[in-house]
C-alpha positions in Angstrom: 0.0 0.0 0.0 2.6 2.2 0.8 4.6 1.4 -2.1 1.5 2.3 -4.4 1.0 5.8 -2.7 4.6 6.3 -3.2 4.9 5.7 -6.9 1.5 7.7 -7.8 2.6 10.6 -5.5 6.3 10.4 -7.8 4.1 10.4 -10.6 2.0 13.0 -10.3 4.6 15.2 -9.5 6.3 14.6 -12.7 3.5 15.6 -14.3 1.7 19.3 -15.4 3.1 22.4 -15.5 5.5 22.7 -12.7 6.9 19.4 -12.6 9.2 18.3 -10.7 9.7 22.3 -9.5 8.9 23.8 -6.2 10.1 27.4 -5.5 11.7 27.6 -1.6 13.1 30.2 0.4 14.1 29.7 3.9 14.4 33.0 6.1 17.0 33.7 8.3 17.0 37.5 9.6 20.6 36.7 11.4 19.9 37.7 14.7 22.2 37.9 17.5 22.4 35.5 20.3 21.9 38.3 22.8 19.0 40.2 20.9 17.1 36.9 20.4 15.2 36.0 23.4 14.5 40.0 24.7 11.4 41.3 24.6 12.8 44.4 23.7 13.8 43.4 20.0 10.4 40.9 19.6 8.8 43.3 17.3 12.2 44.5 15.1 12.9 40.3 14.6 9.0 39.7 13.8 8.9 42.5 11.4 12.1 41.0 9.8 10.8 38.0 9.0 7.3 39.1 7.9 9.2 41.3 5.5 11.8 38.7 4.0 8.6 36.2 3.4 6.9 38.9 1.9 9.7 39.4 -0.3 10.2 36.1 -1.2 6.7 35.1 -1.8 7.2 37.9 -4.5 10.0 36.5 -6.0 8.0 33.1 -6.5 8.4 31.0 -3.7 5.2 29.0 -2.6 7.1 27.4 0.6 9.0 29.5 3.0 10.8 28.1 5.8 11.4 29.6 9.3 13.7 28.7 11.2 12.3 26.8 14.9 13.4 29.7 16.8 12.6 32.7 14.4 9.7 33.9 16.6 11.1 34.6 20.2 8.1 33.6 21.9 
């Protein structure tokens, strides 16, 4: 069963427009150690990554990554 799912998932994603393509980006604002867990810079390192997803869903991408410890919450 799970060797059927497997094969007709490969094939359909060799198949249509967009085959075998899926525009990524993976954000990383770059923040210091020191900066990352205080309140203080929350909204600057929020805002950061809002904008650089913004910017790469213009660019194409339809999957952004984070990072598990973008959001200092």
């Amino acid at each position: 069963m799970v060797g059927c799912s497997l094969l007709y998932g490969a094939g359909r994603l060799e198949t249509g427009e967009n085959a075998g393509r899926l525009p990524v980006a993976v954000v990383q604002a770059n923040v210091p150690q020191q900066e990352k867990w205080s309140p203080q810079f929350r909204d600057r390192i929020e805002d950061d990554h809002f904008r650089m997803t913004r910017d790469a869903a213009e660019a194409g991408a339809t999957l952004v990554v984070w990072s598990e410890s973008a959001v200092p919450r």
